[in-house]
N, C-alpha and C positions, 0 to 999 in steps of 0.2 A: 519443327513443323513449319512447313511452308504455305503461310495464309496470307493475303494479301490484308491490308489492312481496313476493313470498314468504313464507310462512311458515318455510318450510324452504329458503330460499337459500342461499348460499354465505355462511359465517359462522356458519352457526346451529347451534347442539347438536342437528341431528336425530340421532335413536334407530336403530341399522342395524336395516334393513329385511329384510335378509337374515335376521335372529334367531326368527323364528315360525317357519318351515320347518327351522331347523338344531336348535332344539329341544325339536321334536316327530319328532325323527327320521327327516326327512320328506327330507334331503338325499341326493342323488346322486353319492357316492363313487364311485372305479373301480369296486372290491370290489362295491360296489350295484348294479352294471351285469350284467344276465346277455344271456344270448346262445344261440339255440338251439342247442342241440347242441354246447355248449363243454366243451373237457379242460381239464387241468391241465397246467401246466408248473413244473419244479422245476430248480433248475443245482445238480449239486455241484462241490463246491466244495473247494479245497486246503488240507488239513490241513494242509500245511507252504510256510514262507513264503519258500525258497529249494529250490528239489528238480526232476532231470531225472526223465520219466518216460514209461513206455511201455505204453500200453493192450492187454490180451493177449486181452482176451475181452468182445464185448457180446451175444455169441449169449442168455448168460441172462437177461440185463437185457431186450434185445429179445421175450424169451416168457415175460416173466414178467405176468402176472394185470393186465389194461388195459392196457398198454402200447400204447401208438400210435408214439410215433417215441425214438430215442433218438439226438444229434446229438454228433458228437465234431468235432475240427477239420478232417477233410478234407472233414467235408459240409458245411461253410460256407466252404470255403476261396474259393469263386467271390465270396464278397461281401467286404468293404472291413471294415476296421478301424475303431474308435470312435476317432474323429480328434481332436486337440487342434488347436484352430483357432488358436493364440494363439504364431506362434514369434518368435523376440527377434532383433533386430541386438544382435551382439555391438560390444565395443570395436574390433573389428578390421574388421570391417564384413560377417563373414562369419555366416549363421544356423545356428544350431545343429541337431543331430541332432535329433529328433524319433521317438521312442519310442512309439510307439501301443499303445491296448490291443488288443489280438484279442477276437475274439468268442469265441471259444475257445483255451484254450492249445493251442499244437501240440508236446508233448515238453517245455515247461520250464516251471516256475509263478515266481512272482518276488511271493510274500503269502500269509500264508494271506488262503483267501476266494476265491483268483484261480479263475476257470471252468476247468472241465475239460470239462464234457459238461452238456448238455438235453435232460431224460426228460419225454415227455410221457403220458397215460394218463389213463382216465376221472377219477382221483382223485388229489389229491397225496397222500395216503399212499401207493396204488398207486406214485405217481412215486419217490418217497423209497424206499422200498422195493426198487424195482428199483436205484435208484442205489448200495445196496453190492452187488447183483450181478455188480458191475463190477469187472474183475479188473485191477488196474494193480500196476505194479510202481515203487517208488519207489527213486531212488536222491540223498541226500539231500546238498545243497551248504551251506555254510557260508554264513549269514544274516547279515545289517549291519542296524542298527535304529538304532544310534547316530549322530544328527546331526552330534554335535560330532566324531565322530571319523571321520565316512566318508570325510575324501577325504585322511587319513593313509597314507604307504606301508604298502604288506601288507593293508589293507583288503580282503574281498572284494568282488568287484565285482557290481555288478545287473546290467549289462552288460555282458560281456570287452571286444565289439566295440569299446568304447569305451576301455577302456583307463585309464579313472577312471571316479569316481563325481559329478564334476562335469556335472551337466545343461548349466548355461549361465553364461556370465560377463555381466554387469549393471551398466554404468557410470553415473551420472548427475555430475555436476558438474563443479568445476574443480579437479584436485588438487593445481594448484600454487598458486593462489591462496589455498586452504584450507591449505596448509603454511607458508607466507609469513604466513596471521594465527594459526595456532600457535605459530609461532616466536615472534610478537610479544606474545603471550596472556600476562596475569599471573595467570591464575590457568588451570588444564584440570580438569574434570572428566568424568571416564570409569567407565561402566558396562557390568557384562554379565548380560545374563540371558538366561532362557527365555520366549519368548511359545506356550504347552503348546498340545498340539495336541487338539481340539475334535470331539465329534461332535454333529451339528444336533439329532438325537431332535426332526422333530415329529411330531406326533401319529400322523397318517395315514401309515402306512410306503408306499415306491413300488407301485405294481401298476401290471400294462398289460392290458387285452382286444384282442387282435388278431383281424382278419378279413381275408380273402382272397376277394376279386368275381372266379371266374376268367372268366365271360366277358364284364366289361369288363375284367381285369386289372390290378385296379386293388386296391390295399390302406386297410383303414380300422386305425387303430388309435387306443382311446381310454384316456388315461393322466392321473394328475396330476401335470403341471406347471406352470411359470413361462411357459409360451409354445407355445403349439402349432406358429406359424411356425418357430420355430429348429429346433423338433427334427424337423419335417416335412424342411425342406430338409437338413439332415447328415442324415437317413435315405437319402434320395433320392439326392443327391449321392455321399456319400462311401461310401456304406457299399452300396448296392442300384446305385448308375451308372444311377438311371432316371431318367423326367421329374417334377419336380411335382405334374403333374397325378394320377400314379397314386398317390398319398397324400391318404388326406384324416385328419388327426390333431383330435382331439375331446377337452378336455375337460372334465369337470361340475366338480362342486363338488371342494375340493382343502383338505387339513388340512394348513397350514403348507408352509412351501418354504425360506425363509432363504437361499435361492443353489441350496439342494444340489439343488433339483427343477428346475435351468434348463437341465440337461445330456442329451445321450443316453446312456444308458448300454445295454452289451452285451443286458439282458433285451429291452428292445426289437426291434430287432431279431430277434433269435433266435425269437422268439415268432411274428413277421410270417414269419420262413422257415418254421418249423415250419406254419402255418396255412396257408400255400401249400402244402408239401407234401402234406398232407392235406386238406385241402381243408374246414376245421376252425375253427369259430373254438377262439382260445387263450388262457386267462387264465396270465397269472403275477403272484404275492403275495408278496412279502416278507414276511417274517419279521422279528422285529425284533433278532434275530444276525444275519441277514443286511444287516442295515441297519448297525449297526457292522463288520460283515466289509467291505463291498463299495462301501457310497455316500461317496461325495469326503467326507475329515475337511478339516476347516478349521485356518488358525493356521500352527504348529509352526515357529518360527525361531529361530537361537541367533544374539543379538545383542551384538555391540561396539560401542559409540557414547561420543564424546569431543565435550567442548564448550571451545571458546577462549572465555575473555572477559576485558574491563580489570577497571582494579582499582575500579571502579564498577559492577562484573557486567554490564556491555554487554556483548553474546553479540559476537564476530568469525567466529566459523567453526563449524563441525559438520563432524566426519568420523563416518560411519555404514559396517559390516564386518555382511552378514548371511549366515549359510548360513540357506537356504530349504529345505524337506525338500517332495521331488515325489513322497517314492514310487517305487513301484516301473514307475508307466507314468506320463508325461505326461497329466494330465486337459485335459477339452478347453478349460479358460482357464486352467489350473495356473500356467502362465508369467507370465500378466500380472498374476497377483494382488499376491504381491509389489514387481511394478514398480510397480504404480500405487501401492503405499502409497511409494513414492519420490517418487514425483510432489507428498505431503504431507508430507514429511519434516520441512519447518523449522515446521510448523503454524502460528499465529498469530504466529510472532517475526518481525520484521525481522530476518534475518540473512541476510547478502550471500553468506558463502561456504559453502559445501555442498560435500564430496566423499562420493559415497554410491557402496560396492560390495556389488555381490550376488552371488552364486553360489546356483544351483538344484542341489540332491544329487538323487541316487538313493537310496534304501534301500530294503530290502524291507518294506517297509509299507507299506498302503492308499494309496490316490493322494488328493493333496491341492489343493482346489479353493477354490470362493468358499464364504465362509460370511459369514452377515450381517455387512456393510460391506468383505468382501472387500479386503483391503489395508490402510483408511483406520483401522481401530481399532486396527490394528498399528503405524501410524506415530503415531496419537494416543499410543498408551501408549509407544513409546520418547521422542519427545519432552519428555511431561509428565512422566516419570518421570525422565529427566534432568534437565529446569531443577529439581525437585524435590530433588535429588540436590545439583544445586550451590547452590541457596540455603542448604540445612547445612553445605555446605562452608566456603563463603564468610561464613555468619554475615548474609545479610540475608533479613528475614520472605520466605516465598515467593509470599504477593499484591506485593510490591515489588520482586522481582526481575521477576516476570511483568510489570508495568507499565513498567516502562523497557526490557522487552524486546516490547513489545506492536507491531504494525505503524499507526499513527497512522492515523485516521479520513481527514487530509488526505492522504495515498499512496495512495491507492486511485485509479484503478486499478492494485493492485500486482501486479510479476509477478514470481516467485520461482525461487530457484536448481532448482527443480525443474520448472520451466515450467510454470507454473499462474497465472494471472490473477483472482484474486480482484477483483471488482467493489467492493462495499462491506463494513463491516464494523465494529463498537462494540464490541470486545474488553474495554475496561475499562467501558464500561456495565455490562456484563452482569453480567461478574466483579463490579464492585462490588454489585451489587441483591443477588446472590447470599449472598452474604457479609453482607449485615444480614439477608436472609429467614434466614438459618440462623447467626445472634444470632453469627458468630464472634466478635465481643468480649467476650461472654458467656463463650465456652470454658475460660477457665481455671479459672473458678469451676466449671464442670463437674467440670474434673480432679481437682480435691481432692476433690469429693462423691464422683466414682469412686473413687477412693484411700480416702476414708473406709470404702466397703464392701469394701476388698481388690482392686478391678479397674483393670484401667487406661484410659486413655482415646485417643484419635486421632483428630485433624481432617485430611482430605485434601483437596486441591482440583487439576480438571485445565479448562484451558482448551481445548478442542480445536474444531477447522475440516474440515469434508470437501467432495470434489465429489462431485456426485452430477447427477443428471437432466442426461446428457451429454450435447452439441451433438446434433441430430437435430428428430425429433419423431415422432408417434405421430398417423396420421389418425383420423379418426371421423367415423361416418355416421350420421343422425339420418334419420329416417320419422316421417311421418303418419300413424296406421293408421287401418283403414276407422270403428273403434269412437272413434275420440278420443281415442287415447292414442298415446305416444310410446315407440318402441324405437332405441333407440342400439345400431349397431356398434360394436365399438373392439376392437385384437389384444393390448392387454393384457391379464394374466390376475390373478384374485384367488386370492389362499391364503388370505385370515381376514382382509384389512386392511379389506374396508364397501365397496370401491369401488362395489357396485352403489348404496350411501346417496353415498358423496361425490359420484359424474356426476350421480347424480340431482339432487341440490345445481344444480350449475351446468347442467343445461335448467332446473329449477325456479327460476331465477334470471331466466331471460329467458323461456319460456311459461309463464305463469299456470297451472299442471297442478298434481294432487297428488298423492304418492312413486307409489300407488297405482297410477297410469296411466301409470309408466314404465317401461321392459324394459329391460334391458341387459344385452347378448346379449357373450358372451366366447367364444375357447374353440373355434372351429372355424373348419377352414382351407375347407370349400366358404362359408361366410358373407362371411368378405373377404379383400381378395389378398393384404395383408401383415398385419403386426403386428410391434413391439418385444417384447412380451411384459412382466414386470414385472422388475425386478433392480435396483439402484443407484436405489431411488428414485425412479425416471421415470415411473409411472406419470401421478399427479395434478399436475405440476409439467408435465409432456408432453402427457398422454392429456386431463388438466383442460381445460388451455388449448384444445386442439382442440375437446373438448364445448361449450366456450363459446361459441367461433366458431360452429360449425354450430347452437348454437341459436340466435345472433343472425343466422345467416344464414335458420332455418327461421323464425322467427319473424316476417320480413319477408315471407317469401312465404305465411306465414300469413294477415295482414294484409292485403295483397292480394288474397288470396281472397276474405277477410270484408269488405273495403270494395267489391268486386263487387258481390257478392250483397246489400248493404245499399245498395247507393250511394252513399258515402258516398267522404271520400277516405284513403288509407291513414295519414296522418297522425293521424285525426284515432281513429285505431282504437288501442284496448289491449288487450289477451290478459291477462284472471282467471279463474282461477276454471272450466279447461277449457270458457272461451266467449269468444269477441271480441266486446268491446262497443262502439259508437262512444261517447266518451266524455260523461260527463253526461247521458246519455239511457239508458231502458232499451231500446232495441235491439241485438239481441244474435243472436249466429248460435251453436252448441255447434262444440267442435274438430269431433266426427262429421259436420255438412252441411256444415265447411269440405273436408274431404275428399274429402265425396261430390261437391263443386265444382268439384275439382282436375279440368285435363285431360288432364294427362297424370303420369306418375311424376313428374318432373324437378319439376311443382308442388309437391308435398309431401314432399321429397327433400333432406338439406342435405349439404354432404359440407365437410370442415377438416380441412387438414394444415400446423398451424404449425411455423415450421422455429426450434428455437433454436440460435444459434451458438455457443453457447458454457456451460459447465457452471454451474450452481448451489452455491453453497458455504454451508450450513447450520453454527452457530457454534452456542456455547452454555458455559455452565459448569456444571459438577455439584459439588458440596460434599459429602463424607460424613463422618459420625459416626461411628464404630466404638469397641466395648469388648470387652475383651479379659480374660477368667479367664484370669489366670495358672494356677492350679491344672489346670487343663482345657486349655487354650490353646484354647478354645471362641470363636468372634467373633461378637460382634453388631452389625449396624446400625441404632444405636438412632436415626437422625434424614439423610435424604437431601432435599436441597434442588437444584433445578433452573432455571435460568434462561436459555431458548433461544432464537434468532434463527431463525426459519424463515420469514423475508421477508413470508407472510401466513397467515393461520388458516382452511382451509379448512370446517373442523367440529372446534370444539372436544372433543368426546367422543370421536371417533376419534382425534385427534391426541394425547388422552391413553394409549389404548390402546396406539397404537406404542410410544411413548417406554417407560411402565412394560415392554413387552415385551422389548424391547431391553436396557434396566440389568438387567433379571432376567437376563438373558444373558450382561452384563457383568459381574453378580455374580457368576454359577455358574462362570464362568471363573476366579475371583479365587481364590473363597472352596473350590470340591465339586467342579467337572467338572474330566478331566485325563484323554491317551489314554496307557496304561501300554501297550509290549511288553514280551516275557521277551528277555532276549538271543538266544535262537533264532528267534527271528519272532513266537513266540505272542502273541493281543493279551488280554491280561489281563482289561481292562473292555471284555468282550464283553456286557453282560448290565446291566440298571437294581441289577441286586447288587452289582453294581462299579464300575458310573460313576456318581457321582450328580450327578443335575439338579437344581437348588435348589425346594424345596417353598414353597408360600404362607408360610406359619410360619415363616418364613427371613428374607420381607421385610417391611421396615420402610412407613412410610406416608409415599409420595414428596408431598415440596412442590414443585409446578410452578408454573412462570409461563410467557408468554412474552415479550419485549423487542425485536420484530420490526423490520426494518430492511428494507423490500422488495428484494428481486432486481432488480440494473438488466437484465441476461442475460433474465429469462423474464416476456413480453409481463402477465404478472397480478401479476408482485412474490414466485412461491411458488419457495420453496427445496428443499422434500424433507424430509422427516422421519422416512422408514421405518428407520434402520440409525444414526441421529443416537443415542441412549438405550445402544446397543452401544457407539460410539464412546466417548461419555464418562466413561462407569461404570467401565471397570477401570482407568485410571489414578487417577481421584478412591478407589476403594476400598483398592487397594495404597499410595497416598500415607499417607493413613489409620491403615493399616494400620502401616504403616515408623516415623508420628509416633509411636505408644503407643508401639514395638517399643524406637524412638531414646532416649524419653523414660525410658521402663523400665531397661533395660539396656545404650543407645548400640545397638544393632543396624539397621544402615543397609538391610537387603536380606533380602528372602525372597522363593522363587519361587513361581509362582502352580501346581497351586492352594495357597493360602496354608489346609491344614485343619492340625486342632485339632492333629494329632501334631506339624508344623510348625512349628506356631508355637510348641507348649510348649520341641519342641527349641531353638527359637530362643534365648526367655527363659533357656533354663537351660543353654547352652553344647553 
């Protein structure tokens, strides 16, 4: 094929295109979105995080100044609950209860935050307002917040009906094979800790604009999330029992997502009822209490894990013990989040035996869901944090322990006790580049200059492996337009990752066009029939590969058109420069009279749906530097080095963006973020006053590279990179962390978040 080559192909550092509109303030948030004649919707919400109760009076609330509707739970009782799609075979073979959330409580709350009623009225202060006119009566139950202790007898319970606070039992391996290389183990090392539970904070809190068409009957609602498909169909489906068709979900531009925006949650809904009702359109705005009240926290597991190995630190076994904290309702993939970090449990090691148990709790606190990397950063840091653990036990360097426990280049394809098929992979590649980018032989000469000025020092390092861009695929649709430019369909959705620059990338790879005269249309269910949406990575490792296809499929019928109309023969035609030229000569047609050419749609029309079978596994190592004021227990990361496999580089500049995104994430987790309740349910860090999210001045200046090893699994070699930088970071910073900690005072363990009071208590008993 004769394609001239790109400026801005696949490969190349183009500049996201999407940045001129986003910073002139020119973007189409929800909140941005107005609507003739639209109210305000407000839910309050439960002050207390265990409590029966019974509503005595809404006559006031009802006539109080704007008020248009006020929704308590028998007037939504006709619609369906916010369903959790995700329920587990248990070890017995039987699936577990399933605890949904209501759209309203009816008589019992189980969080604070959890809905009681939806005021609507010309104004949310109007709505707010009316919402203490509501006369309830509270009668207040005794709250469980505690992980470790909820499924002790006496415990109360989230749910009687059930009789425990166990959600669900979670088997993965062989436990007798795993006891069998215990038995045999010369040496066991066993840890426990907390992996703290997380709220997303991005930018753009949720909002929804609902609409109600009563005489097609049909509803729009436009929102920011991760997928408009998903949540079109569990509206439709589970919640309203209607078709499809009477949804159409729309949406613009979207500040951040991390998982937490892939979900339906109750506003939805309730908003779409209310706007039928009235016949109304409806906005509701989070608040950003209301964002820590109410939307899926991420994390939160209390972990036991023991590792068997001989007396040359070969690993023989892993037993893994997790309570998973679900909250007080089942989210709608709550269940599988956990499992799937099962599924990564042995991460890069060759080890044969795996006995992994889990159990899903109840408590009353916020429901807990995907949050960037959903599972896999949680298996990364118990993992890494263990071999870490037995390398000081054992007394050998911990790049040495990691290398003889590494899975060999020749085993591939390997398939592990957790059922995961890793294709390829250069574990001690990486790990070694890593490790000279970031001078560790140099290190000790650091520690004493630290030492010299009273601080201390700590090198961390974590190997870690995830899947990601799961078996499937992701169609896309490519047009001709009448002007000579090019608009791509596709059902994934961007929150801030460029994808309108990366697809552009790959048409601008195979039509000669420039960024300029690309569209790429996201974000509504009337434009195409499905969509994945964005989540685990899948987008450009998915959505990519389709764009490619369809522009080498439009590209050909481009061609065609243009050796028409030239005479010429399609061979002998190349696409530059938004003109097909026959090559070597200047004869030349503009994309615009190839169009006007075309004879029918189907000429200027490409449509690709590559199917991949099987998941993508992104590697990588992180190395961190950390120092440590005793006096302060203040930590710094004075030096962070990177070196990661993600099979091929779509755009280097974006690909930076992820990853630094992502470690700052794994940083905040380590080092400031952390979700606190009071023993009665209250959630302490409601407010950016009490949770903190790591500031710029925080991070150090990340050394990246990457060391890529193409994907055999996905037709272009690309692995996923979006939630890789999350993965890595908080086990490389607590290693880190633990080596000062070890080095200083022998202290083997501190939980995350690892802040200054912490750590000082650590140093000083």
């Amino acid at each position: 094929m004769n394609i001239a080559t790109p400026k801005f192909g696949v490969g190349a550092s183009a500049l996201r295109k999407e940045d001129p509109k986003l910073v002139r303030g020119e973007g189409a948030f929800t909140d941005d979105i107005r609507a003739e004649g639209e109210v305000r919707g407000f839910v309050l919400r439960s002050p207390h995080a265990a409590a029966r109760f019974v509503i005595n009076d809404l006559d006031a609330a009802r006539a109080s100044d704007g008020v248009h509707l006020v929704l308590t739970a028998g007037d939504v009782a006709h619609l369906g609950p916010v369903v959790c799609q995700t329920p587990l075979k248990q070890p017995d073979g039987t699936r577990h209860a399933l605890k949904h959330t209501p759209l309203l409580c009816d008589g019992e709350v189980r969080h604070v935050g959890d809905a009681v009623a939806f005021i609507v009225a010309d104004t949310l202060a109007q709505a707010q307002d009316a919402s203490e006119l509501i006369d309830i009566d509270w009668e207040f139950c005794e709250a469980h917040t505690n992980l470790a202790t909820a499924l002790d007898e006496g415990s109360s319970l989230v749910w009687p009906d059930l009789g425990t606070n166990q959600a669900f039992l979670y088997r993965v391996g062989d436990a007798g094979t795993t006891d069998a290389a215990f038995s045999q183990a010369d040496h066991v090392t066993t840890i426990t800790f907390v992996n703290n539970r997380l709220v997303s904070n991005y930018m753009e809190t949720r909002a929804c604009l609902a609409e109600w068409d009563a005489s097609e009957g049909k509803f729009t609602l436009t929102l920011g999330s991760q997928g408009v498909h998903g949540i079109r169909r569990t509206l439709a489906k589970d919640v309203f029992g209607m078709d499809l068709e009477n949804f159409r979900v729309i949406t613009r531009d979207v500040g951040g997502g991390f998982g937490t925006k892939s979900f339906n949650y109750r506003e939805y809904p309730l908003s779409l009822e209310a706007a039928r009702q009235l016949g109304r359109p409806v906005k509701w705005v989070s608040d950003r209490t209301e964002h820590f009240l109410a939307d899926a926290h991420g994390r939160d597991h209390q972990v036991t894990a023991s590792l068997a190995m001989d007396e040359d630190g070969r690993i023989s076994g892993l037993k893994i013990d997790i309570l998973a904290n679900m909250g007080g309702y089942l989210s709608q993939f709550g269940p599988y989040v956990p499992t799937f970090g099962a599924s990564m449990a042995t991460g890069v090691y060759d080890i044969e035996n795996l006995d992994f148990k889990l159990r899903g709790v109840y408590t009353h606190t916020t429901p807990v869901d995907a949050y960037r990397g959903a599972g896999r950063p949680e298996a990364a840091f118990l993992i890494e944090r263990l071999i870490d653990a037995a390398a000081r036990e054992i007394g050998i360097p911990v790049a040495e322990l990691r290398r003889r426990n590494f899975i060999h280049p020749d085993r591939f394809p390997y398939h592990t006790p957790g059922d995961r098929t890793y294709d390829v992979g250069e574990f001690d590649g990486h790990m070694t580049r890593a490790l000279e980018n970031a001078d560790a032989a140099g290190f000790p000469d650091r520690v004493e200059e630290a030492a010299s000025r009273g601080k201390l020092r700590g090198l961390g390092t974590s190997v870690y492996i995830e899947a990601c861009a799961f078996a499937g695929s992701e169609p896309a649709r490519l047009t001709l337009d009448a002007d000579g430019g090019i608009t791509l369909y596709i059902g994934t959705q961007t929150n801030g990752q460029g994808h309108a620059t990366a697809y552009s990338q790959f048409v601008a790879d195979k039509i000669g066009i420039g960024f300029e005269k690309i569209t790429v249309r996201q974000g509504d269910t009337n434009e195409l029939a499905k969509g994945g949406g964005t989540g685990g990575s899948r987008s450009i490792p998915l959505g990519g590969v389709s764009v490619s296809a369809a522009s080498g499929v439009l590209a050909e019928k481009m061609k065609k058109l243009a050796a028409d109309e030239l005479e010429a023969s399609a061979a002998d035609i190349e696409l530059v420069d938004g003109a097909a030229r026959i090559v070597g000569t200047d004869r030349v047609i503009s994309y615009a009279d190839i169009a006007r050419a075309a004879k029918s749609d189907d000429d200027r029309t490409a449509d690709a749906d590559v199917v991949q079978d099987e998941a993508t596994y992104p590697n990588g190592t992180h190395i961190c530097e950390i120092e440590i004021d005793p006096d302060t227990g203040t930590v710094e990361i004075v030096r962070y080095t990177i070196v990661d496999d993600f099979g091929m580089t779509v755009n280097p500049v974006l690909l930076l963006g992820q990853v630094h995104g992502g470690v700052v994430q794994g940083i905040g987790q380590c080092l400031s973020e952390g979700v606190v309740y009071s023993e009665d349910g209250q959630l302490l860090t409601a407010s950016f006053m009490d949770y903190a999210v790591p500031r710029a001045d925080d991070m150090p200046f990340f050394d990246f590279e990457t060391r890529n090893v193409p994907s055999t699994t996905n037709a272009m070699g690309i692995k996923g990179a979006g939630e890789a930088g999350t993965i890595g970071a908080c086990p490389a910073v607590m290693n880190a962390l633990v080596d000062a900690l070890d080095r200083a005072r022998g202290v083997r363990h501190i939980e995350m978040p690892a802040t200054p009071q912490r750590v000082w208590e650590a140093l000083n008993g």
